[in-house]
BASE-342001 format. One record per residue: z, y, x of N, C-alpha, C, O in turn; residue number from 1. Coordinates in Angstrom, 1 decimal, always signed. Last residue first. Example, Ala and Ser with C-alpha at 12.3 -4.5 7.8 and 13.67 -1.06 7.14 Angstrom:
% residues 2
{{+7.1 -2.2 +12.8} {+7.1 -1.1 +13.7} {+7.9 +0.0 +12.9} {+8.0 +1.1 +13.4} 2}
{{+7.8 -5.7 +13.2} {+7.8 -4.5 +12.3} {+7.8 -3.3 +13.2} {+8.5 -3.3 +14.2} 1}
% end
This chain:
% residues 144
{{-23.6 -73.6 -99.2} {-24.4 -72.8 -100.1} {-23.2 -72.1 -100.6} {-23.4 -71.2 -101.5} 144}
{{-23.5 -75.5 -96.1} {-22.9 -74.7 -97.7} {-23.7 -74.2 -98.2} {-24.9 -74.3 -97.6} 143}
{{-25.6 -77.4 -94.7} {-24.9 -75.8 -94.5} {-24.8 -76.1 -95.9} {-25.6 -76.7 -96.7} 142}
{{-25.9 -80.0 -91.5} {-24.8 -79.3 -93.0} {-24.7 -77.7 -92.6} {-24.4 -77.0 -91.6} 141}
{{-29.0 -80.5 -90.2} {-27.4 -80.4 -90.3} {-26.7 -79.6 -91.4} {-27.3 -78.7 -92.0} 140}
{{-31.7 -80.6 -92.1} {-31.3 -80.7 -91.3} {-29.7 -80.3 -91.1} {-29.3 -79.7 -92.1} 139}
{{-29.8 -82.0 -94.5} {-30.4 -82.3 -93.5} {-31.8 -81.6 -93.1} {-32.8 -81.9 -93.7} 138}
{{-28.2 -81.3 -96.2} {-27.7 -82.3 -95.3} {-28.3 -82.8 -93.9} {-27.9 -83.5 -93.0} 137}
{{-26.9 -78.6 -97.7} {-27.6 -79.2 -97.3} {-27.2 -79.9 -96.0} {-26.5 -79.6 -95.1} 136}
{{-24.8 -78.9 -101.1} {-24.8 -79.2 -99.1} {-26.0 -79.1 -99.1} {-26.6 -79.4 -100.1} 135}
{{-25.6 -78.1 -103.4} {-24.2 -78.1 -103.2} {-24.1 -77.3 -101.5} {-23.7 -76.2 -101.0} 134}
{{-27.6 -76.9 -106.4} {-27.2 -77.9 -104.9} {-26.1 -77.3 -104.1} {-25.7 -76.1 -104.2} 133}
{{-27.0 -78.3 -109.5} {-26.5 -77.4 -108.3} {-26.4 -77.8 -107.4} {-25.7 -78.7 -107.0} 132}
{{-29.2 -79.7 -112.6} {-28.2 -79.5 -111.2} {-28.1 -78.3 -110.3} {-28.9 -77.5 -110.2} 131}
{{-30.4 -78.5 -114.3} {-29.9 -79.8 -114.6} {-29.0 -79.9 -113.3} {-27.8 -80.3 -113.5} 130}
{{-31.5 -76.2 -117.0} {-31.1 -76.4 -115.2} {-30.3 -77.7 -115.5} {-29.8 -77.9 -116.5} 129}
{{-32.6 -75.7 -119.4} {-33.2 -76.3 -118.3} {-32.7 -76.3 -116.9} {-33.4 -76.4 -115.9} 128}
{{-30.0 -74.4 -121.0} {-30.3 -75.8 -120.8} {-31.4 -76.4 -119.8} {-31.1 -77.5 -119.3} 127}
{{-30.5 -71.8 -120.3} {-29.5 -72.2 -119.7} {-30.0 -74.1 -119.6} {-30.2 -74.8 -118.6} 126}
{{-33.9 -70.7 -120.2} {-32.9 -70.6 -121.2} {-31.8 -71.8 -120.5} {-32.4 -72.9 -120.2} 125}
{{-34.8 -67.9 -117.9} {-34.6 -69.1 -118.4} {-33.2 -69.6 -119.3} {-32.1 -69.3 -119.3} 124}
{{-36.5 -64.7 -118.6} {-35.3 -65.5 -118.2} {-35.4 -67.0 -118.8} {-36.0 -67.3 -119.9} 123}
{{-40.2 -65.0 -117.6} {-38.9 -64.2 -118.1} {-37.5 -65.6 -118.1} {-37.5 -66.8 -117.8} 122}
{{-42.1 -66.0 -115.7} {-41.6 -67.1 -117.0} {-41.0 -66.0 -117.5} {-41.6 -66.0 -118.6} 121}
{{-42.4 -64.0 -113.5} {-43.3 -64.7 -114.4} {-43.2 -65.3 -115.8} {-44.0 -65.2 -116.8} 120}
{{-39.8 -63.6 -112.7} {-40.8 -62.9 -113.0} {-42.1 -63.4 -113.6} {-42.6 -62.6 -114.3} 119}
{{-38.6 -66.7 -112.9} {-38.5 -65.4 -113.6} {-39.2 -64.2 -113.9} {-39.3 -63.7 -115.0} 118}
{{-41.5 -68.3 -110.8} {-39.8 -67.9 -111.4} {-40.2 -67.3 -112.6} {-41.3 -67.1 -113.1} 117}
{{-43.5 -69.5 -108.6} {-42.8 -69.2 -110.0} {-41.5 -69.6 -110.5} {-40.7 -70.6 -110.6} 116}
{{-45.7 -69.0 -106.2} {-44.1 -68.8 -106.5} {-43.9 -68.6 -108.1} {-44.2 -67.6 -108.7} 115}
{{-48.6 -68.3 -104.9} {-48.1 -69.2 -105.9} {-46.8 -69.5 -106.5} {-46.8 -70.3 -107.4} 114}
{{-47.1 -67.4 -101.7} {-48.0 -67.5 -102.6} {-47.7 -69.0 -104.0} {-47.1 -70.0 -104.0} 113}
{{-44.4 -65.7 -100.8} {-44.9 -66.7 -101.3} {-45.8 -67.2 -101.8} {-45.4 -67.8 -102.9} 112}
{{-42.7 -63.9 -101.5} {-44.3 -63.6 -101.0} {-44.6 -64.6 -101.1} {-45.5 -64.5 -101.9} 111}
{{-39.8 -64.5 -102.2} {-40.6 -63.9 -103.0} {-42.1 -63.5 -102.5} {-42.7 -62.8 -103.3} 110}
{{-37.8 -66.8 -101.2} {-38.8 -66.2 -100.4} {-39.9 -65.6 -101.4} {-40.9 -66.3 -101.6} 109}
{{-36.3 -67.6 -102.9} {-35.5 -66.6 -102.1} {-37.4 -66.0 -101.2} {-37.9 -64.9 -100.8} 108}
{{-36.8 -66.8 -106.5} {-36.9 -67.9 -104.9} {-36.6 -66.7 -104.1} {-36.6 -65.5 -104.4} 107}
{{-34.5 -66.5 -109.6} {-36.0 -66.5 -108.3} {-35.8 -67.1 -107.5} {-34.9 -68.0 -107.4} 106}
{{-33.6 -66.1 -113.1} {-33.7 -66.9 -111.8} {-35.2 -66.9 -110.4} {-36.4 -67.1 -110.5} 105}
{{-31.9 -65.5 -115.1} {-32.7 -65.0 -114.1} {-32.7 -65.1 -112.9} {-32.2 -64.6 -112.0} 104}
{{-30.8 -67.0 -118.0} {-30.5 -66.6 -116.8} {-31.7 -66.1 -116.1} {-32.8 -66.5 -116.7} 103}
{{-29.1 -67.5 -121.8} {-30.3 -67.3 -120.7} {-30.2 -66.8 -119.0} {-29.2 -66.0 -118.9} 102}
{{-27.8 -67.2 -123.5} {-28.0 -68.6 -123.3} {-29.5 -68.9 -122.1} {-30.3 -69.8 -121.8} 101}
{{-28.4 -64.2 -124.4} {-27.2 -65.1 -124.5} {-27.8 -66.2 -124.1} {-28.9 -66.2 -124.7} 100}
{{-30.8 -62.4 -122.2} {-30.6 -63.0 -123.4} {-29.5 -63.7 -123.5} {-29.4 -64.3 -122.4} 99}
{{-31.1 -59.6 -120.3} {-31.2 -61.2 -120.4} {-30.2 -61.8 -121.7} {-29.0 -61.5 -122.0} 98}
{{-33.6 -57.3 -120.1} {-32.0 -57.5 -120.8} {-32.9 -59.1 -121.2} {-34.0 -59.5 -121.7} 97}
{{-35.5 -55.9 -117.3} {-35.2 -57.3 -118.1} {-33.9 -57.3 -118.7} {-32.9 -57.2 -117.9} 96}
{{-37.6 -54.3 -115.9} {-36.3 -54.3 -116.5} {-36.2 -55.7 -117.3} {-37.1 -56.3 -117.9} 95}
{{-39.5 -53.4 -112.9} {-39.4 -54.2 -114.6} {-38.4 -53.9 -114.8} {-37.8 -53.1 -114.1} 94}
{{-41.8 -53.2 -109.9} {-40.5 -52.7 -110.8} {-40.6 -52.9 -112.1} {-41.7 -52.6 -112.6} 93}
{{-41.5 -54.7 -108.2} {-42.0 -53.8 -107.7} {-41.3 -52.8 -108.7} {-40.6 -51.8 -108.5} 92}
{{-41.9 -57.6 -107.3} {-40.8 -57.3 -107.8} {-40.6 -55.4 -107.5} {-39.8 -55.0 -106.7} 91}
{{-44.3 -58.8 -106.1} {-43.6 -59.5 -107.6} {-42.6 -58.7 -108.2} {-42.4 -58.9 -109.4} 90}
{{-42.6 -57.9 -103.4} {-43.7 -58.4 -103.9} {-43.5 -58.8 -105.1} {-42.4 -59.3 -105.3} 89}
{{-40.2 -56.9 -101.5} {-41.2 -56.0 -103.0} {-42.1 -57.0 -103.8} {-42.2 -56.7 -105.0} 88}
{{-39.0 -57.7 -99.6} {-38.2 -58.1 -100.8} {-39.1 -57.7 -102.3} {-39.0 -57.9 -103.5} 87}
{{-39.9 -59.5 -96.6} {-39.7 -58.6 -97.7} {-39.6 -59.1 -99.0} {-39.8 -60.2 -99.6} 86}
{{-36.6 -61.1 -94.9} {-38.0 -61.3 -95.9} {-38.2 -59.9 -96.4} {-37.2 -59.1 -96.7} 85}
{{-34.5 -61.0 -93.4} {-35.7 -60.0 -93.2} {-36.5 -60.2 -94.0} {-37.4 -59.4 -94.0} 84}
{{-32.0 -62.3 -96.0} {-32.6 -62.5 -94.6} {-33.7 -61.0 -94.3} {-33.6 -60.0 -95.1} 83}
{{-31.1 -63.6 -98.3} {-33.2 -63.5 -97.6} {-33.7 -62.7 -96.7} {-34.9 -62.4 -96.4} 82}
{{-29.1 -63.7 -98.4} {-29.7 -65.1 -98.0} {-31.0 -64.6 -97.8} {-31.9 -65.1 -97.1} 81}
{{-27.9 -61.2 -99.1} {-28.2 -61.4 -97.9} {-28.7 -62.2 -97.4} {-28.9 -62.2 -96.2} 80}
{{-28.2 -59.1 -101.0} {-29.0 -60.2 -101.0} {-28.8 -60.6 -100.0} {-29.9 -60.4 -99.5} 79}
{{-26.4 -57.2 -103.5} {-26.5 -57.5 -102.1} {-27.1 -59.1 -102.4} {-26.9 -59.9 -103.2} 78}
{{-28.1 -55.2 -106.3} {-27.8 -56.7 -105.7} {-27.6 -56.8 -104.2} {-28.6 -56.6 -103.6} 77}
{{-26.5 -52.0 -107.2} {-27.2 -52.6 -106.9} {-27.1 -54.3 -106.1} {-26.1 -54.6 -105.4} 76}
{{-25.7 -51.4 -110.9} {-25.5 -51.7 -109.4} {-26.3 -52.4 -108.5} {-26.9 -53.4 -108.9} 75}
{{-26.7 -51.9 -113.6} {-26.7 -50.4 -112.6} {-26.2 -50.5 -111.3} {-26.3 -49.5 -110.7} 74}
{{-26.9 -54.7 -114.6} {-26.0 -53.6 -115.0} {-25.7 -52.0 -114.3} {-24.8 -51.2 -114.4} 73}
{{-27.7 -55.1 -111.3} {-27.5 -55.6 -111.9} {-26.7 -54.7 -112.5} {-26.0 -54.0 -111.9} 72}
{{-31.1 -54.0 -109.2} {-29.6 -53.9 -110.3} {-29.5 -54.3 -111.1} {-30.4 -54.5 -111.9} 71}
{{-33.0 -55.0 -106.4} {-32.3 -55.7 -107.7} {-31.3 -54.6 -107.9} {-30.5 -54.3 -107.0} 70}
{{-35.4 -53.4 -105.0} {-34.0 -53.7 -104.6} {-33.7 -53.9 -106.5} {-34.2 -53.2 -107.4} 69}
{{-38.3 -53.1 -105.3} {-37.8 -54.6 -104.5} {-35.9 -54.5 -104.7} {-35.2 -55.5 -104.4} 68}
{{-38.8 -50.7 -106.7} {-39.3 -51.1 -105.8} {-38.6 -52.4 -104.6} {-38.5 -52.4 -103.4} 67}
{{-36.2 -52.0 -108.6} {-37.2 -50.5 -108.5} {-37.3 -50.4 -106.7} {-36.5 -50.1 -105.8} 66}
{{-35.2 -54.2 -111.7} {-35.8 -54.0 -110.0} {-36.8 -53.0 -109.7} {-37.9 -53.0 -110.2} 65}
{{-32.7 -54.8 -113.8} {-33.7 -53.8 -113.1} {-33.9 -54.1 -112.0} {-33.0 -54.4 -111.3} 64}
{{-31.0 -56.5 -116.0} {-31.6 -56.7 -114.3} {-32.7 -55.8 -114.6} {-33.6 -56.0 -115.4} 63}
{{-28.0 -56.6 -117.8} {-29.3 -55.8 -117.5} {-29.8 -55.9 -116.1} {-29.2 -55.4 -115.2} 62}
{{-26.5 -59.5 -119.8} {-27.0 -58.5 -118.3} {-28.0 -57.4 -118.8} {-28.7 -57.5 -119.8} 61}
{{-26.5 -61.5 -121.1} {-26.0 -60.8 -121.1} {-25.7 -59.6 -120.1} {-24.6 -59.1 -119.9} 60}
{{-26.4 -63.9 -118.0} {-26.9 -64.2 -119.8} {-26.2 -62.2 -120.2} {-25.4 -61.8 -119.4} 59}
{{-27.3 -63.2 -114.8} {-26.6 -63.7 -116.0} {-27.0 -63.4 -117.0} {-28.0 -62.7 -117.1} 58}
{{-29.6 -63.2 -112.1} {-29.3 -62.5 -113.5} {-28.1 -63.7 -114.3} {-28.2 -64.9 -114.2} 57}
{{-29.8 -65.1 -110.7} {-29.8 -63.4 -109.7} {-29.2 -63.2 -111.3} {-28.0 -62.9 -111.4} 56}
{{-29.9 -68.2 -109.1} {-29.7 -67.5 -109.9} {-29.3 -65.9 -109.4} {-28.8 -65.4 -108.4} 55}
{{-33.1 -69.5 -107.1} {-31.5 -68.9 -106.8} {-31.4 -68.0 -108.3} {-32.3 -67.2 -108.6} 54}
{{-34.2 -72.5 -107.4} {-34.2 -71.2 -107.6} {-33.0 -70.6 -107.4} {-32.0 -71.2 -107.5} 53}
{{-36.8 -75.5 -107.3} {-35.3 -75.0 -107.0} {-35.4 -73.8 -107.0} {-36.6 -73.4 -106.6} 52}
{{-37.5 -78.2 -109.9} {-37.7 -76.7 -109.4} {-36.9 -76.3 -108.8} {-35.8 -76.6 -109.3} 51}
{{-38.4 -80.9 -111.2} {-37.6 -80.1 -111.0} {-38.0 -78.9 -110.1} {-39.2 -79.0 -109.6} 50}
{{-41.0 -82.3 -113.8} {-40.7 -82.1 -112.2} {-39.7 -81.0 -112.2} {-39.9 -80.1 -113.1} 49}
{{-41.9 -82.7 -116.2} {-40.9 -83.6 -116.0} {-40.5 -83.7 -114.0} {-40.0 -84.6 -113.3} 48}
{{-42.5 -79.6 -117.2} {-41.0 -80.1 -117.6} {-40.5 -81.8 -116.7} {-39.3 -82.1 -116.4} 47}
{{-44.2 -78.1 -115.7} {-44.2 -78.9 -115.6} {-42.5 -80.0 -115.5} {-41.8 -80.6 -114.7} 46}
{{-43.9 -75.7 -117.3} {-45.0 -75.6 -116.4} {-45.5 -77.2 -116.3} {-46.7 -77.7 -116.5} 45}
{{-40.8 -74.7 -117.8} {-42.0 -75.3 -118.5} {-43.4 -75.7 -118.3} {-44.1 -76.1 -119.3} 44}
{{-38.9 -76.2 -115.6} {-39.8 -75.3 -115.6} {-40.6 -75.8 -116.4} {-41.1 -77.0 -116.3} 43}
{{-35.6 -77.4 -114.8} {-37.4 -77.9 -115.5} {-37.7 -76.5 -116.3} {-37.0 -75.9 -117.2} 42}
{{-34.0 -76.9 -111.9} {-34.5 -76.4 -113.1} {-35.6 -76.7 -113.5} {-36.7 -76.3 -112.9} 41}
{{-31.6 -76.9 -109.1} {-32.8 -77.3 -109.6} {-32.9 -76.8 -111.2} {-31.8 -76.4 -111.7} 40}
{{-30.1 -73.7 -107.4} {-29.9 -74.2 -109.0} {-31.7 -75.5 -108.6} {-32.6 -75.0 -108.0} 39}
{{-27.6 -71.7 -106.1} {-28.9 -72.4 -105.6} {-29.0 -73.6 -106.9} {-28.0 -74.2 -107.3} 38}
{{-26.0 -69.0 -106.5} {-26.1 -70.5 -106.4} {-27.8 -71.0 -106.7} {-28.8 -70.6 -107.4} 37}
{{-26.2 -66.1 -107.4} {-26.4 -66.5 -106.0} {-26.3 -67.5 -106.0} {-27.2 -67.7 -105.2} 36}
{{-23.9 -66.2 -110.1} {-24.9 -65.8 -109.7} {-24.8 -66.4 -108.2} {-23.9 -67.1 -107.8} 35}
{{-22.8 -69.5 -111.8} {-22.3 -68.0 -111.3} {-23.7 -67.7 -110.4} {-24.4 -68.6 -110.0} 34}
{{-22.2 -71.9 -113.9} {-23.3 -71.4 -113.0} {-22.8 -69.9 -112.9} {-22.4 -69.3 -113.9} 33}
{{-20.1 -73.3 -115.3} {-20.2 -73.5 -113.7} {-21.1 -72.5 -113.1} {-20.9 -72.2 -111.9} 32}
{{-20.4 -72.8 -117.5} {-19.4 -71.9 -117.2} {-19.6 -72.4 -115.4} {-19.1 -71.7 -114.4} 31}
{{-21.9 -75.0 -118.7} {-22.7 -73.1 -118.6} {-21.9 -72.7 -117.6} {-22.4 -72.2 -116.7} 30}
{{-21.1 -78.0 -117.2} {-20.6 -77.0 -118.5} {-20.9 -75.9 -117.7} {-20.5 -75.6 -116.6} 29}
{{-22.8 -79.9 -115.8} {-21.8 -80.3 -117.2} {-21.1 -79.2 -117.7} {-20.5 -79.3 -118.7} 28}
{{-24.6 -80.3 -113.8} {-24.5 -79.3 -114.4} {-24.2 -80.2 -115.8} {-24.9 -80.9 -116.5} 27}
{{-25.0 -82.5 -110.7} {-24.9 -82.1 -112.3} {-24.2 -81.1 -112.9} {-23.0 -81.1 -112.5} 26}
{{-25.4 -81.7 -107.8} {-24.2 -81.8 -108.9} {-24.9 -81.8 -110.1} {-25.5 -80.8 -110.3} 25}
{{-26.5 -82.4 -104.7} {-26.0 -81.7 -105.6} {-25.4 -82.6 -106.4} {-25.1 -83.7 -106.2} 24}
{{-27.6 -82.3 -101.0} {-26.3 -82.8 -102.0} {-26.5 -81.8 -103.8} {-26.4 -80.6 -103.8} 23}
{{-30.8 -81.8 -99.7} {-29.6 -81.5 -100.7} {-28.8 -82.0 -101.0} {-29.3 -82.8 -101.8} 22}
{{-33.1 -81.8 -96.9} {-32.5 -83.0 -97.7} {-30.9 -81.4 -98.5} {-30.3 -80.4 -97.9} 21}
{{-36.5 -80.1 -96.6} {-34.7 -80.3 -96.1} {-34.2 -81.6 -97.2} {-34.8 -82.2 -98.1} 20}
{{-39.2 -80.2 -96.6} {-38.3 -81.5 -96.6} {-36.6 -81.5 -95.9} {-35.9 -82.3 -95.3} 19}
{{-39.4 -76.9 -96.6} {-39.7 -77.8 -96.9} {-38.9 -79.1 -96.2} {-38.0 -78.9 -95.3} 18}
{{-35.7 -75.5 -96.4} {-37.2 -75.0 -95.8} {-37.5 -76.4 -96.4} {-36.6 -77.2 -96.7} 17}
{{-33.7 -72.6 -97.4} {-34.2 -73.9 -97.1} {-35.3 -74.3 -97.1} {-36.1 -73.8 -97.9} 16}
{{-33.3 -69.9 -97.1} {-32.2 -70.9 -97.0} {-32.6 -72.3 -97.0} {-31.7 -73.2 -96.6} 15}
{{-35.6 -68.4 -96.4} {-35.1 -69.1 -95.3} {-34.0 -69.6 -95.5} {-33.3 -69.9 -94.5} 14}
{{-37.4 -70.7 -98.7} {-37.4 -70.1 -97.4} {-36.8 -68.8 -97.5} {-37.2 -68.0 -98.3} 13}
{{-37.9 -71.4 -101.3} {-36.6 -71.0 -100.8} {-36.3 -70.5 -99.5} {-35.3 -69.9 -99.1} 12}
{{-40.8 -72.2 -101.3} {-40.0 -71.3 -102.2} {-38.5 -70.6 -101.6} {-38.3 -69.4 -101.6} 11}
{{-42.1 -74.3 -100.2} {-41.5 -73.2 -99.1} {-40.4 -71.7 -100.2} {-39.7 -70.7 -100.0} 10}
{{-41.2 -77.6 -101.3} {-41.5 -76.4 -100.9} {-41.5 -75.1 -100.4} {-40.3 -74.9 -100.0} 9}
{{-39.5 -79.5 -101.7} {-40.6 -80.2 -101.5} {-42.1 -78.7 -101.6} {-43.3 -78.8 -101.9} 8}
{{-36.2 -81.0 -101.1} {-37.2 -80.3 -101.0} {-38.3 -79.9 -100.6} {-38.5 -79.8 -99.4} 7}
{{-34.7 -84.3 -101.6} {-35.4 -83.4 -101.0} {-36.3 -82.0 -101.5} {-37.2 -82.2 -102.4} 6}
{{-31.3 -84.9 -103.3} {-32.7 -83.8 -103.5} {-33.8 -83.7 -102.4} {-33.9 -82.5 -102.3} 5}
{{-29.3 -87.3 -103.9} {-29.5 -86.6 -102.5} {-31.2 -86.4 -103.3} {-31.9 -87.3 -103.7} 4}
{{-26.6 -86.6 -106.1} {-27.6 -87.2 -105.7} {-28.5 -86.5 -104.6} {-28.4 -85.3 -104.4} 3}
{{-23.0 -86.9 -108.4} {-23.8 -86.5 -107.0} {-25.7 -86.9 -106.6} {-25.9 -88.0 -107.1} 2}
{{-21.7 -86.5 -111.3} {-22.6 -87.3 -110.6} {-23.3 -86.5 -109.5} {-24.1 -85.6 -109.8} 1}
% end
């Protein structure tokens, strides 16, 4: 099942900006979610509002971050959806082993004030993501 998402804050900046319009997908089986995809997700915060986040960590991983640059398993993360943003805030340095049935999830625009993800929540457990955005539609079509 398909449905058209607006977005309804600056979290994702600069892959997507307040009231862009989404195509996504329902999420029918774990094995769809691969890192870098743009994910909605009920956040415990406020389970009956959705969330949008870019997956960075897999289930069974090691995510380090030392001074803003992400490793995954000892390598480091190419980021390139964020663009010039800085990358340190929030993310200055931790380690995280992500759990079986769990992921690691951020906003592309990490200064952000108020921004909640992963660094805050620690990894999310796979069942709160409910969709993948696919397209954005509007303003004009971009992939993801």
């Amino acid at each position: 099942m398909i449905r058209i998402a607006r977005i309804n804050n600056r979290s994702m900046e600069p892959t997507l900006r307040n009231n862009d319009l989404v195509i996504t997908s329902l999420v029918t089986n774990e094995k769809e979610l691969k890192r870098g995809q743009v994910v909605l997700v009920r956040l415990g915060f406020e389970p009956e509002k959705l969330s949008i986040k870019r997956i960075i960590g897999l289930q069974n991983e090691t995510l380090e971050v030392h001074f803003g640059q992400i490793h995954i398993n000892g390598s480091p993360l190419s980021e390139p959806y964020i663009g010039n943003l800085p990358k340190s805030q929030g993310l200055e340095q931790f380690t995280w082993n992500i759990p079986e049935g769990h992921i690691f999830l951020l906003s592309d625009f990490r200064n952000f004030p108020n921004v909640v993800d992963s660094r805050t929540l620690g990894p999310i457990h796979i069942s709160k993501i409910t969709e993948i955005a696919r397209l954005r539609i509007w303003p004009p079509l971009k992939f993801f």
